[in-house]
TORKOL-4160 file (C-alpha; in steps of 0.2 Angstrom, whole numbers, padded with zeros to 4 digits, m for minus):
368
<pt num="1" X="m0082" Y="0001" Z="0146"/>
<pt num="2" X="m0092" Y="0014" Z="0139"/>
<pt num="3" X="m0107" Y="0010" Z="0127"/>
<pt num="4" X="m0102" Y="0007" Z="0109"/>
<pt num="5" X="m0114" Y="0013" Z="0096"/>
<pt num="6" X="m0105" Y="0012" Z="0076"/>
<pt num="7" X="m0120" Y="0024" Z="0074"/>
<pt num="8" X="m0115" Y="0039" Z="0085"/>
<pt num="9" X="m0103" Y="0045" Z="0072"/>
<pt num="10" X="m0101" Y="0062" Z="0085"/>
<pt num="11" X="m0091" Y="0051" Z="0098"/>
<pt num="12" X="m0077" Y="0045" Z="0089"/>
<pt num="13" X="m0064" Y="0056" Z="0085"/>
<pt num="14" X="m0043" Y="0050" Z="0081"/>
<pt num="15" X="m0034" Y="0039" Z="0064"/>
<pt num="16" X="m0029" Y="0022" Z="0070"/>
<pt num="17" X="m0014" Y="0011" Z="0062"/>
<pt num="18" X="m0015" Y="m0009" Z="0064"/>
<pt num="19" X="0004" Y="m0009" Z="0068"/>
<pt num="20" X="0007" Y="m0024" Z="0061"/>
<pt num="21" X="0022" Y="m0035" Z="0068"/>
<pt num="22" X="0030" Y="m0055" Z="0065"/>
<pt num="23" X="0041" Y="m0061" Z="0078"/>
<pt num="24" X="0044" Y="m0045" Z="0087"/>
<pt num="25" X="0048" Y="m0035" Z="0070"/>
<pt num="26" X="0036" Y="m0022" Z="0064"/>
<pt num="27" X="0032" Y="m0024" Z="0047"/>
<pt num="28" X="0037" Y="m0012" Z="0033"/>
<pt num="29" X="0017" Y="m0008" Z="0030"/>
<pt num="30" X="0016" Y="m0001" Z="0045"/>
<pt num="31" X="0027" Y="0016" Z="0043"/>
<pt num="32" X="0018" Y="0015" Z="0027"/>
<pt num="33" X="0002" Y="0017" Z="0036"/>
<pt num="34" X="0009" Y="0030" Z="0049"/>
<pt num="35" X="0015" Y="0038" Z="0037"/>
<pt num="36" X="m0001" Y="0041" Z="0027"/>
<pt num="37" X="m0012" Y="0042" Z="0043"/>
<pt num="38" X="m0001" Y="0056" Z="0047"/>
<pt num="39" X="m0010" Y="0069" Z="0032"/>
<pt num="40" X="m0025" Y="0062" Z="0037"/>
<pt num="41" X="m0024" Y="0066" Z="0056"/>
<pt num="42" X="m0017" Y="0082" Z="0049"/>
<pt num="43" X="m0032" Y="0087" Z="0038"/>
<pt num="44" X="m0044" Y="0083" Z="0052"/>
<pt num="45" X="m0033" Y="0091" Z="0066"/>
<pt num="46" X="m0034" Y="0074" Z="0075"/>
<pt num="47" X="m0022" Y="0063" Z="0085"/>
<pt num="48" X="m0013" Y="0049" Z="0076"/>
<pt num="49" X="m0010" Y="0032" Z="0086"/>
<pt num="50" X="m0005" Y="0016" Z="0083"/>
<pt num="51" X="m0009" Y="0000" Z="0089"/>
<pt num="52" X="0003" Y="m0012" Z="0094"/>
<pt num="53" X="m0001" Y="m0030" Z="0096"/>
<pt num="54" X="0012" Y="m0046" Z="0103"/>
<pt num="55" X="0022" Y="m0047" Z="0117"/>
<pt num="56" X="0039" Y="m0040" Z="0126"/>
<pt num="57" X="0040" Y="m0031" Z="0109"/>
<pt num="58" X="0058" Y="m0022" Z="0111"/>
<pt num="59" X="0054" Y="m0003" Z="0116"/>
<pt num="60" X="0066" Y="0005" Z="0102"/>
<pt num="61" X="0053" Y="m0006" Z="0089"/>
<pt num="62" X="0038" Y="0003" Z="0098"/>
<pt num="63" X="0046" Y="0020" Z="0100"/>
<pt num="64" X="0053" Y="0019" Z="0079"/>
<pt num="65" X="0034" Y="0020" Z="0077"/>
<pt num="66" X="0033" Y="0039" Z="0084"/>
<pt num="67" X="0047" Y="0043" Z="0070"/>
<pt num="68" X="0035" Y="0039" Z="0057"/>
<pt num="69" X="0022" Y="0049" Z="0064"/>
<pt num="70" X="0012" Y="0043" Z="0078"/>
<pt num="71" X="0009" Y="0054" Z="0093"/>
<pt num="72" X="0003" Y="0040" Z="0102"/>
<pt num="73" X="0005" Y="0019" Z="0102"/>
<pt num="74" X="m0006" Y="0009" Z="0113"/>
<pt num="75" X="0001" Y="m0007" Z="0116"/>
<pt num="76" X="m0008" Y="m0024" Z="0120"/>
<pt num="77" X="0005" Y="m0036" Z="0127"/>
<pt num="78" X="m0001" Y="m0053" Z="0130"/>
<pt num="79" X="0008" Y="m0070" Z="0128"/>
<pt num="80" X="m0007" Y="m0076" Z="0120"/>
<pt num="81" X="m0003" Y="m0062" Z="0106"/>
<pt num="82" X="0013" Y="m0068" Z="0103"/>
<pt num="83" X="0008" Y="m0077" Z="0087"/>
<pt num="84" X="m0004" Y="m0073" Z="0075"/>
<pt num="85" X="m0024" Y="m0078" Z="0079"/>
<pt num="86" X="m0040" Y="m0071" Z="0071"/>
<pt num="87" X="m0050" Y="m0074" Z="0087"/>
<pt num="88" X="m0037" Y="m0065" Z="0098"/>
<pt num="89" X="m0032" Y="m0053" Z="0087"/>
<pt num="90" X="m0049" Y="m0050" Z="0084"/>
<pt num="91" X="m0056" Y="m0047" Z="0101"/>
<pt num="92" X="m0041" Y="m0037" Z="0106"/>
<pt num="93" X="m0043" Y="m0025" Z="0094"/>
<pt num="94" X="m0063" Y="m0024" Z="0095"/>
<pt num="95" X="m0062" Y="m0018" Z="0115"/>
<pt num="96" X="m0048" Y="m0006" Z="0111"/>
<pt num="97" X="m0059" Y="0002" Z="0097"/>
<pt num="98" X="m0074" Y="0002" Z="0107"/>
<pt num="99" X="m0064" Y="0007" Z="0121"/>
<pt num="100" X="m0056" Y="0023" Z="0114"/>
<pt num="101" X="m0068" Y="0024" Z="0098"/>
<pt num="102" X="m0055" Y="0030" Z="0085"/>
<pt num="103" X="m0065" Y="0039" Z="0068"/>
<pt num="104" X="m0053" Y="0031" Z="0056"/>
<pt num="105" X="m0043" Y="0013" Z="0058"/>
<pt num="106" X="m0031" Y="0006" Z="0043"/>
<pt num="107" X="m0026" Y="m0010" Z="0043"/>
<pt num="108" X="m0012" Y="m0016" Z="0028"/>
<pt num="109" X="m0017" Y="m0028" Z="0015"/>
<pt num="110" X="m0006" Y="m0040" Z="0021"/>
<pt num="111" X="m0011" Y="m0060" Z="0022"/>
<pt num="112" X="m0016" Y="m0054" Z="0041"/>
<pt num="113" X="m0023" Y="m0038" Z="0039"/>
<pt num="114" X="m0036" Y="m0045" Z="0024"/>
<pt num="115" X="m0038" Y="m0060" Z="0036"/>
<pt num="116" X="m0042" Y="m0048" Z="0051"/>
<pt num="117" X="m0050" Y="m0032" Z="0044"/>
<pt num="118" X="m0066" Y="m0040" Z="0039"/>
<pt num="119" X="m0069" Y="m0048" Z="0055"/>
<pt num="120" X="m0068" Y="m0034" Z="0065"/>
<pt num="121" X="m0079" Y="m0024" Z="0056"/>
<pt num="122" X="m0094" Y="m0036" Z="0056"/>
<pt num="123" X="m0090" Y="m0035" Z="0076"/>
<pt num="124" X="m0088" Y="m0017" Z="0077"/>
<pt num="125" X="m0106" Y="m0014" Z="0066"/>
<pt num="126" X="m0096" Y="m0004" Z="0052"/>
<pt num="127" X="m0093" Y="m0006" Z="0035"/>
<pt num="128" X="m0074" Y="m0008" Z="0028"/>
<pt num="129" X="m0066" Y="m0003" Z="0010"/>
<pt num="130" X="m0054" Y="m0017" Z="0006"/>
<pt num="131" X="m0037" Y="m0018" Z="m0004"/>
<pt num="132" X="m0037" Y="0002" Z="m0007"/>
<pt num="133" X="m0023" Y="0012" Z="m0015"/>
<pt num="134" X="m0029" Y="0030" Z="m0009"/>
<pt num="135" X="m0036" Y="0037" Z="0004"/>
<pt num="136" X="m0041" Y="0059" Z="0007"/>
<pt num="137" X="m0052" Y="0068" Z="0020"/>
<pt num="138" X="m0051" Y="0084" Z="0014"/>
<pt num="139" X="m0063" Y="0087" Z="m0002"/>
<pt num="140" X="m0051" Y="0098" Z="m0011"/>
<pt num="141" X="m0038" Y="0086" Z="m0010"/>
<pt num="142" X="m0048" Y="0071" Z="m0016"/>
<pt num="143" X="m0052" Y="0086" Z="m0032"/>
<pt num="144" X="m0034" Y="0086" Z="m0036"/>
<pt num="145" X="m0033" Y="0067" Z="m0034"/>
<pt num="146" X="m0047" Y="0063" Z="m0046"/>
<pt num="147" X="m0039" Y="0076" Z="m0060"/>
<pt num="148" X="m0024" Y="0068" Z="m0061"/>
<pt num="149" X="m0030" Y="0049" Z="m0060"/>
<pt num="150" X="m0047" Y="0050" Z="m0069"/>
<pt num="151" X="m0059" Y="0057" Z="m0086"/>
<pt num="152" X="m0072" Y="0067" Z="m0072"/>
<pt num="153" X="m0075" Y="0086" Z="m0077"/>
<pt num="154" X="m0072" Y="0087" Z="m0059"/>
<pt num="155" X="m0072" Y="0108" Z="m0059"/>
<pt num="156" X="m0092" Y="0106" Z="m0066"/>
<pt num="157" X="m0095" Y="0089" Z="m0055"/>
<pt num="158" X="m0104" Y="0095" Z="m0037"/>
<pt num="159" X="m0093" Y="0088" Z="m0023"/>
<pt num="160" X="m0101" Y="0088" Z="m0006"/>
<pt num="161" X="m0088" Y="0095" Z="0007"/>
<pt num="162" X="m0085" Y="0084" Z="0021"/>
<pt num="163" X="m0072" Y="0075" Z="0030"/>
<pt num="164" X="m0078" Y="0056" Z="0027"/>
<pt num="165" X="m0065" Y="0046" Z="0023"/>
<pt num="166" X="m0065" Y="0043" Z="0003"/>
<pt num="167" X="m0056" Y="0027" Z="0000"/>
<pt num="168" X="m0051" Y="0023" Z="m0018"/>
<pt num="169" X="m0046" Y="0007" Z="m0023"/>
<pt num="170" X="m0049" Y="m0004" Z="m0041"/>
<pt num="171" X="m0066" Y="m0011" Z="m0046"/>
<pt num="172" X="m0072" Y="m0023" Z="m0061"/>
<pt num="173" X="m0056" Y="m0031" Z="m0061"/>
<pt num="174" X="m0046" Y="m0015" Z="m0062"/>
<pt num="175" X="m0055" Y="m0009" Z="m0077"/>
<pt num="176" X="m0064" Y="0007" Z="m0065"/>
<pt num="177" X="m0058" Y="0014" Z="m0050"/>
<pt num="178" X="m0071" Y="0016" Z="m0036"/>
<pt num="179" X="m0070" Y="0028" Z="m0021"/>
<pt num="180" X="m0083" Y="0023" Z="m0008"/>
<pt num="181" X="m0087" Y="0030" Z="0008"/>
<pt num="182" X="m0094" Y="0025" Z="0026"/>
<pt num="183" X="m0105" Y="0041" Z="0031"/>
<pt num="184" X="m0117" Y="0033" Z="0044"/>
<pt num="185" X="m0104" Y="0021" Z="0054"/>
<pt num="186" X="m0088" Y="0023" Z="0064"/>
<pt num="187" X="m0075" Y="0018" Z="0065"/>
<pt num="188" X="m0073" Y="0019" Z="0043"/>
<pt num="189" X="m0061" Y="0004" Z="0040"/>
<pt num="190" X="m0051" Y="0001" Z="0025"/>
<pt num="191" X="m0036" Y="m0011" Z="0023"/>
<pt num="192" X="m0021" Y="m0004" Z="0013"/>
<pt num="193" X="m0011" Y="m0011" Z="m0003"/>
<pt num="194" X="0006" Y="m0011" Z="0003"/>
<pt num="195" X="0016" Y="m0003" Z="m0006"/>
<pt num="196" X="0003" Y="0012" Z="m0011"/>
<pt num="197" X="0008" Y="0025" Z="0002"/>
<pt num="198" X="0025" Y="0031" Z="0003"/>
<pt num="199" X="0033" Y="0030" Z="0018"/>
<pt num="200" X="0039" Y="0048" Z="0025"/>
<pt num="201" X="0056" Y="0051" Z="0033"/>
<pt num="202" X="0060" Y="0045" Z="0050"/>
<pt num="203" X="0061" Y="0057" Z="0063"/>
<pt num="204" X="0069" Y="0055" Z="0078"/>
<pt num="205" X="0061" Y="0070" Z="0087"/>
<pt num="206" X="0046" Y="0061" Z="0085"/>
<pt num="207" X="0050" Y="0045" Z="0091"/>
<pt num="208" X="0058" Y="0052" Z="0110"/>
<pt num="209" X="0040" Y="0060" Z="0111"/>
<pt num="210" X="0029" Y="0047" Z="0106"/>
<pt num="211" X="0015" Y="0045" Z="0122"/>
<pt num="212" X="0015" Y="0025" Z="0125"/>
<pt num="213" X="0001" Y="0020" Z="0133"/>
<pt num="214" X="m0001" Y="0000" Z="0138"/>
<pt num="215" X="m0019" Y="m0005" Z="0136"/>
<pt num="216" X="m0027" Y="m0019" Z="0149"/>
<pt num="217" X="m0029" Y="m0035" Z="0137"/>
<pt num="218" X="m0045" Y="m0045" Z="0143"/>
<pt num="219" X="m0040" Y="m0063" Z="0132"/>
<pt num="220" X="m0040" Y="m0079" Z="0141"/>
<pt num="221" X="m0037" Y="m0097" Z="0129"/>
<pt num="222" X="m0055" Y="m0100" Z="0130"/>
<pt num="223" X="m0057" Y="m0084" Z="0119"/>
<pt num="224" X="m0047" Y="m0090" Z="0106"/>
<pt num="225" X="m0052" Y="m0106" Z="0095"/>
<pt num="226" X="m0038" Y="m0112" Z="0087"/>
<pt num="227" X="m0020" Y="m0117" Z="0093"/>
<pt num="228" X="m0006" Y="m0113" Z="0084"/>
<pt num="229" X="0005" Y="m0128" Z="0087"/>
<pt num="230" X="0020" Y="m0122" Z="0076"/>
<pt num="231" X="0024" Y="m0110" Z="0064"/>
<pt num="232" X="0034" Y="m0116" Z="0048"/>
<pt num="233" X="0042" Y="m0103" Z="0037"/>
<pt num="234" X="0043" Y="m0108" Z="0016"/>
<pt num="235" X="0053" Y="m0098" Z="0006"/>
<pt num="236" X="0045" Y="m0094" Z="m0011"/>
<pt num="237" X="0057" Y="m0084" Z="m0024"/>
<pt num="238" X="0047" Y="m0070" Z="m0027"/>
<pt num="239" X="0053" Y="m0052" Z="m0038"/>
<pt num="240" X="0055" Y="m0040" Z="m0025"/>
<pt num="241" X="0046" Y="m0023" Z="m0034"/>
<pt num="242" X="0044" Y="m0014" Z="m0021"/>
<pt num="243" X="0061" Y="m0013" Z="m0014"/>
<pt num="244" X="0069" Y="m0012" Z="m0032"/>
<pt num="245" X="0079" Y="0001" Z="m0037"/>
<pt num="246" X="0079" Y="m0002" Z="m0055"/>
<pt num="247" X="0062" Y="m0009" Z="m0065"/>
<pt num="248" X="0061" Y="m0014" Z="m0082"/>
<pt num="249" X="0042" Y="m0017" Z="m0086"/>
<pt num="250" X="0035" Y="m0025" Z="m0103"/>
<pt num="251" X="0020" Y="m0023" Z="m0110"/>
<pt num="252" X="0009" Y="m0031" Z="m0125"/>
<pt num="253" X="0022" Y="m0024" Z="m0137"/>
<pt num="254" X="0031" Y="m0040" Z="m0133"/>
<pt num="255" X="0018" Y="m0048" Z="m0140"/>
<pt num="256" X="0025" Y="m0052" Z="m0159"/>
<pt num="257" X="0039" Y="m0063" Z="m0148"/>
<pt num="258" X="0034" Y="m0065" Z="m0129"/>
<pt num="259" X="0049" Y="m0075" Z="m0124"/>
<pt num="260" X="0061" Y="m0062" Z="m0133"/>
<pt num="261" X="0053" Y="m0047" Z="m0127"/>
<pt num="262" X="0055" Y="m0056" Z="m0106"/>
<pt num="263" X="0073" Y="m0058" Z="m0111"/>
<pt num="264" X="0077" Y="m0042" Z="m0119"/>
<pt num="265" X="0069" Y="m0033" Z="m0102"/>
<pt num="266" X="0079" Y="m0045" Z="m0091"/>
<pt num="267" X="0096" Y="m0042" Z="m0099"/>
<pt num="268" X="0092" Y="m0022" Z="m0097"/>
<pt num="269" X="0086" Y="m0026" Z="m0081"/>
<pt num="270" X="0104" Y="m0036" Z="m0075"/>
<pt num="271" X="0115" Y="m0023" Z="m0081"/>
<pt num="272" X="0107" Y="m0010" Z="m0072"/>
<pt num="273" X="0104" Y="m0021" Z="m0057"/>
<pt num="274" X="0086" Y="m0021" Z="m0057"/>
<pt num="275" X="0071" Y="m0033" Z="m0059"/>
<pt num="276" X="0059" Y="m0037" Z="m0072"/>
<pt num="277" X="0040" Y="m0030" Z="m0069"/>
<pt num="278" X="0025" Y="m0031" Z="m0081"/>
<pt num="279" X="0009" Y="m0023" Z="m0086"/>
<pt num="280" X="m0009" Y="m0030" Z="m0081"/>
<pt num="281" X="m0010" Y="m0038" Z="m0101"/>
<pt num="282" X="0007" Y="m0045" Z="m0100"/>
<pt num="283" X="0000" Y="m0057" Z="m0082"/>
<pt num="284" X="m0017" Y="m0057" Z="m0090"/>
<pt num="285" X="m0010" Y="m0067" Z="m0104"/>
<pt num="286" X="0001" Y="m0079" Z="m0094"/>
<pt num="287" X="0015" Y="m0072" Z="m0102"/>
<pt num="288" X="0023" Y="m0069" Z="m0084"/>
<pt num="289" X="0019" Y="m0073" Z="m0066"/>
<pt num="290" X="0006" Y="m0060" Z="m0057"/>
<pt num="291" X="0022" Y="m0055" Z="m0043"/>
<pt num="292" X="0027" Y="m0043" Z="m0057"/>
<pt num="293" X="0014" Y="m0035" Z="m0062"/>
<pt num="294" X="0014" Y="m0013" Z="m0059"/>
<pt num="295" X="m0001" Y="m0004" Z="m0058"/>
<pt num="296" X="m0017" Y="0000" Z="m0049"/>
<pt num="297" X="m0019" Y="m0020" Z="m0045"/>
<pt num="298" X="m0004" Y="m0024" Z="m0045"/>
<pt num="299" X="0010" Y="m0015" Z="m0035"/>
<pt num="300" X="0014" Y="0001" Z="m0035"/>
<pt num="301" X="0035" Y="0005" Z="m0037"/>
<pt num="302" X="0045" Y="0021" Z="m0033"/>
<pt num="303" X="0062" Y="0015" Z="m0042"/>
<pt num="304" X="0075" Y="0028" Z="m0046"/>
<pt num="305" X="0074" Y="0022" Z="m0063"/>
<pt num="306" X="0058" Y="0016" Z="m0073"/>
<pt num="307" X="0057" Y="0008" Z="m0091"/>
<pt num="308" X="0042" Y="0005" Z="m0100"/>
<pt num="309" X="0045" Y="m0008" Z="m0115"/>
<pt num="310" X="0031" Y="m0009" Z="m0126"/>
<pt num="311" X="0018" Y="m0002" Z="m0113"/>
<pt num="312" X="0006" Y="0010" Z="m0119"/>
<pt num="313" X="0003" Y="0019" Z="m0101"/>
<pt num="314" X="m0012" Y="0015" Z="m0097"/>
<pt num="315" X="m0021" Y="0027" Z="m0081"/>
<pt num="316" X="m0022" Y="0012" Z="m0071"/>
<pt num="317" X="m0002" Y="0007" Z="m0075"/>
<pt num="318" X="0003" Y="0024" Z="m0072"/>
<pt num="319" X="m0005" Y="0025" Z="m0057"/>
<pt num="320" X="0006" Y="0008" Z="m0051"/>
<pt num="321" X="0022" Y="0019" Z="m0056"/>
<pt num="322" X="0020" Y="0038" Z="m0062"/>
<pt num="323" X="0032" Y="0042" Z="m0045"/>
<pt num="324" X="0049" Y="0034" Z="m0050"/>
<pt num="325" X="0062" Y="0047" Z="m0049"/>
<pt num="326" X="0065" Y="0044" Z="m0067"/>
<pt num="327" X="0055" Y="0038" Z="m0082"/>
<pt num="328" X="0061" Y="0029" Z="m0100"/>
<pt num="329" X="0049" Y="0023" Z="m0112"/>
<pt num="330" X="0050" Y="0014" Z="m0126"/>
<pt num="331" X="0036" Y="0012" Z="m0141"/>
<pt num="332" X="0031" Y="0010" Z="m0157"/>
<pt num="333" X="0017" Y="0022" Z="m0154"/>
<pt num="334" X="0023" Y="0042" Z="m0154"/>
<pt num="335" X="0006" Y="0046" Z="m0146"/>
<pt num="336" X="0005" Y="0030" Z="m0132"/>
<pt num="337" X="0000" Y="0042" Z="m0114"/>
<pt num="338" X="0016" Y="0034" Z="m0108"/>
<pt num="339" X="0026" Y="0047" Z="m0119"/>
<pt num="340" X="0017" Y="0060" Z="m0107"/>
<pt num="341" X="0023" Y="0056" Z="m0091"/>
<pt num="342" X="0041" Y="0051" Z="m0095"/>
<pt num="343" X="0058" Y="0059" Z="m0092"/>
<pt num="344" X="0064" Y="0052" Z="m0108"/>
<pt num="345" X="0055" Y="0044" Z="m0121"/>
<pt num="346" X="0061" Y="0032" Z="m0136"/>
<pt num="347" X="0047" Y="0029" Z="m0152"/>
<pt num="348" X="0054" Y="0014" Z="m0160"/>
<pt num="349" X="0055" Y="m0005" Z="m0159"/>
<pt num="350" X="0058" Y="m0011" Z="m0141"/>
<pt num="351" X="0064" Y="m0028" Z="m0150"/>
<pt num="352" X="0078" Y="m0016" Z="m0156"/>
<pt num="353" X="0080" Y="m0001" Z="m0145"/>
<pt num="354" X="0082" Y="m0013" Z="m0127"/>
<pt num="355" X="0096" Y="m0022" Z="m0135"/>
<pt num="356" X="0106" Y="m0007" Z="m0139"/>
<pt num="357" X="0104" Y="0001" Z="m0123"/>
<pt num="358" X="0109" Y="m0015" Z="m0114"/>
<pt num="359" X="0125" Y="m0016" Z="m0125"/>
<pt num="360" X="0127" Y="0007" Z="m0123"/>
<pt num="361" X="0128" Y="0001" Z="m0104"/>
<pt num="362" X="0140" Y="m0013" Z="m0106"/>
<pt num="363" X="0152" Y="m0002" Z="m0114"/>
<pt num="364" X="0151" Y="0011" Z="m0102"/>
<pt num="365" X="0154" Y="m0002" Z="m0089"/>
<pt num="366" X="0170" Y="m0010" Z="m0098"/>
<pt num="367" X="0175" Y="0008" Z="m0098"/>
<pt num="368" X="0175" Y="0012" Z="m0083"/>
């Protein structure tokens, strides 16, 4: 193997993508991932690749991952990478990476991926940019980026022009978003929220031409510490955001009546068939359990349909759901910043206006 040096920032060129997979199946934050590393390999005129770890993973799963964007996929298949260890996990990727010595490597924010990314950074010498929410190379881009999503006089702010990874994600509890960068190591690291990037549309052209390449894996048992004796599944009734097509979201309007203002959203939300989200007030004030929160630390949504009741709009709650197809607020306030993103926008009491709209979209249905 070739000497590694995080420090010779000159040798390591490519975008890597953790492809991460559970019992064979590659997990949705992985075309997310693809997907984004895609623009980036783009920007910097670079390969894209994935790596694959488990074993006798089906070839359609490992091909699929060409149709989000991958020009290439090198697979590690080893029996001791069937389930989930930090230690082989950990090692695998490590001499793959100092093999190859990719510039960029993204890892989701997933329970492994926040479990794993840590560990091999402090092996591979390099810093790492946990839990972010947006990622450029090119300065210009990350210009735009910041006039949309922030108060910086960004066309009288001097910007250094590079291609270092700037990887945005929140800090101080969400209050401030920090961009940090990793100038002096390779490769830069940054895990991923899921739900963030937005996953591009499959092509199969890519997928017949991805290049599979099958790494050598060196992992014998001695290399990993712990032995997984079994693997038992719970099932915890979670609000699936993300995947929602419909979310209703309250904010501290509800405040005056908390347990109306959840039931009024949750009657709009059953006759549109969607799902209940919240602000970052709402699951600060134990008002609703953290799984539904929107926003820059909670999850980020792209519903075809998007209500806001008796939230203000907030940058870092825009930024959670400025993206869904279509946008109705509801406040009190004429002036809240929600009003300026949305597609339609109702000033008045959402105690009021939710009920109506529910009961407008019953008889429509009755109609029908």
């Amino acid at each position: 193997m070739a000497e590694f040096n995080s420090k010779d920032t000159a040798a390591f060129k490519g975008v890597w993508v953790f492809c991460e997979q559970r019992e064979g199946v590659i997990m949705s934050t992985t075309y997310q991932l693809l997907s984004e590393g895609r623009k980036l390999a783009n920007d910097l005129g670079v390969e894209l690749c994935g790596l694959l770890l488990g074993h006798n993973i089906k070839e359609e799963y490992v091909k699929g991952l060409g149709g989000y964007g991958a020009d290439r996929v090198y697979v590690c298949d080893s029996e001791l990478l069937k389930t989930y260890t930090t230690d082989g996990y950990a090692k695998v990727i490590c001499d793959a990476v100092k093999e190859k010595k990719p510039e960029v490597l993204l890892i989701g924010a997933t329970n492994i991926g926040r479990d794993l990314g840590p560990r091999c950074a402090a092996r591979l010498h390099t810093g790492l940019t946990a839990d972010c929410t947006h990622l450029d190379v090119d300065t210009e881009k990350y210009k735009a980026f910041l006039k949309t999503t922030s108060t910086i006089d960004v066309d009288h702010t001097p910007f250094e022009n590079n291609t270092n990874l700037k990887m945005t994600r929140p800090a101080f509890g969400g209050h401030l978003m920090a961009t940090i960068i990793c100038p002096r190591f390779r490769p830069q690291m940054s895990t991923v929220r899921p739900g963030v990037m937005k996953t591009q549309p499959y092509d199969e052209a890519g997928a017949q031409k991805v290049v599979i390449e099958n790494l050598n894996v060196a992992l014998t048992k001695d290399d990993i510490h712990v032995e997984v004796l079994d693997v038992e599944k719970a099932a915890k009734k979670m609000v699936d955001l993300i995947g929602a097509d419909v979310v209703v979201s309250v904010g501290r309007g509800i405040s005056k009546d908390v347990e109306k203002g959840i039931k009024v959203a949750q009657d709009l939300a059953d006759v549109l068939g969607g799902v209940v989200g919240a602000s970052r007030a709402v699951v600060d004030a134990g008002w609703i359990s953290s799984d539904h929160q929107v926003g820059q630390t909670g999850k980020t949504v792209h519903p075809r349909i998007y209500v806001a009741l008796g939230i203000s709009g907030a940058i870092q709650h825009q930024a959670g759901m400025q993206d869904s197809e279509c946008i109705i607020a509801v406040n009190k306030n004429a002036d809240a910043p929600i009003f300026d993103i949305a597609s339609y926008g109702i000033v008045g009491d959402l105690f009021k206006v939710a009920p109506m709209l529910t009961e407008a979209i019953k008889t429509l249905e009755a109609s029908k």
